[in-house]
C-alpha positions, 0 to 999 in steps of 0.5 A: 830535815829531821824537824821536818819529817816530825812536822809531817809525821804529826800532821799525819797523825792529827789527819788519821785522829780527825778520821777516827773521831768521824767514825766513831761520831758517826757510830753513835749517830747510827745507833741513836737512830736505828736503836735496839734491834727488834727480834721477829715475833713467833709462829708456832702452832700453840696459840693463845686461845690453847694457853687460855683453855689451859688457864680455865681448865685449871692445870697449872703445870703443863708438863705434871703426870697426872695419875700416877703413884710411887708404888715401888718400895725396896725391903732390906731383910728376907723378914720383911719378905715374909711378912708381906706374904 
């Protein structure tokens, strides 16, 4: 009785392993035949021929403030105020 809930019990375990090796192979088929995802190109206004002007017109850093001095300066001593003056 008992040997024969063991022959059952292997036989069952043996099935699910089969099952689980099929999904996994069929896993890895999928993902050799669809391959890397590929993401969606971009729409956005900045086109390419803004991007060349940008290159031909000679600014590097798109986001440098242009014209613009550190003029503000901070004096320690009411001395410093006087000679200024």
């Amino acid at each position: 009785m008992q040997e024969e809930a063991l022959m059952r019990r292997e036989h069952e375990l043996a099935e699910r392993e089969i099952e689980l090796v099929e999904r996994e192979l069929n896993m890895m088929i999928l993902q050799q035949v669809i391959g890397k995802p590929t993401p969606k190109k971009r729409c956005g206004r900045f086109r390419k021929s803004r991007l060349k002007l940008l290159r031909a017109s000679g600014a590097r850093n798109v986001s440098a403030s242009a014209g613009w001095d550190d003029s503000s300066f901070i004096l320690s001593t009411s001395d410093d105020m006087r000679a200024i003056h």
